[in-house]
C-alpha positions as CSV (number, residue, x, y, z in Angstrom):
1,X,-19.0,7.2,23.1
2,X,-19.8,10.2,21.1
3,X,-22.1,9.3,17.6
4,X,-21.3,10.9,14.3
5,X,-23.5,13.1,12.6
6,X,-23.9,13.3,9.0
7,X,-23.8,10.9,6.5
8,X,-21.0,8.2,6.2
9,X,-18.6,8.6,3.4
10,X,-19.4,6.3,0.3
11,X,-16.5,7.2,-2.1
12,X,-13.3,4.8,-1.8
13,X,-10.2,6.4,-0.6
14,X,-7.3,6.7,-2.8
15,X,-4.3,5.9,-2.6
16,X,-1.4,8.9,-2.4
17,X,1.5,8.9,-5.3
18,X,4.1,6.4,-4.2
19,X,5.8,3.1,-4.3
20,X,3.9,0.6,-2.2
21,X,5.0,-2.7,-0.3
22,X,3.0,-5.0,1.0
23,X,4.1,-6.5,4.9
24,X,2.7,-9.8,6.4
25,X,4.1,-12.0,8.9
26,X,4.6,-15.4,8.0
27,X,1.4,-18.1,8.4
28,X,-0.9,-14.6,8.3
29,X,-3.8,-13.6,6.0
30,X,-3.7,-10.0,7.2
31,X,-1.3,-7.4,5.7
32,X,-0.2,-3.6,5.9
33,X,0.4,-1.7,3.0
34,X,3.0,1.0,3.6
35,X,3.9,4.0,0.8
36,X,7.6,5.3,0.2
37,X,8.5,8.3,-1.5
38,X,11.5,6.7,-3.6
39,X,12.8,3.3,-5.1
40,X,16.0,3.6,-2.8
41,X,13.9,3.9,0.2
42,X,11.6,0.5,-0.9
43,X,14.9,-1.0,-1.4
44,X,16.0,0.0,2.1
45,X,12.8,-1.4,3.5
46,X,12.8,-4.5,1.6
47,X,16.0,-5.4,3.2
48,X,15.4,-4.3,6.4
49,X,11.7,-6.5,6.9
50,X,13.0,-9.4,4.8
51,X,14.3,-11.4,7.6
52,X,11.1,-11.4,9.9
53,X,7.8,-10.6,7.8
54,X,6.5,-11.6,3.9
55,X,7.5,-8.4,1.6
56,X,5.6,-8.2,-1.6
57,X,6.6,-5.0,-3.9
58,X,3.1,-4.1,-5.3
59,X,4.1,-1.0,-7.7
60,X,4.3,2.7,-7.5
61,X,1.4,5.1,-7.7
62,X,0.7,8.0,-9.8
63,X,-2.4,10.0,-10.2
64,X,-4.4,7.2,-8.9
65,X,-3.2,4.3,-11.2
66,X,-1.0,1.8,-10.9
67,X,2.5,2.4,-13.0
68,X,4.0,-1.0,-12.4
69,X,3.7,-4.4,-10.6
70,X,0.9,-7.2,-10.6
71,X,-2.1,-4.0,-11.1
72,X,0.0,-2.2,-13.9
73,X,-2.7,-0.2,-15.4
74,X,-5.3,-0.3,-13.1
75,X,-7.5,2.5,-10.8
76,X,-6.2,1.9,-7.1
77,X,-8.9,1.7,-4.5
78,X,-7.1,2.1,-1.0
């Protein structure tokens, strides 16, 4: 295993301009956050992970705020 040099990053990632959905499979804690670049492609997704996994719409990102949804307002911290 090769070791890094340097000094680990500190500063929170952000997240990149988007709509965002949240996917979990049912009886899980854990999720995945995936990015689209438009409301018909969160719309396509939606319906096409609806059947099998938990789909939460958390709200689309601009210039590192949150525009809509449950964090309207908000700084995002990947």
């Amino acid at each position: 295993m090769e070791k890094r040099k340097g000094r680990p990053p500190t500063k929170p990632s952000e997240l990149k301009d988007g709509f965002y959905l949240e996917l979990r499979n049912k009886g899980s804690n854990s999720a995945v956050k995936i990015r689209r670049e438009d409301m018909d492609e969160v719309a396509k997704t939606i319906k096409q992970y609806e059947r099998v996994k938990i789909v939460n719409y958390l709200g689309e990102v601009k210039a590192g705020r949150w525009l809509d949804g449950k964090n309207k307002g908000k700084k995002t911290n990947g």
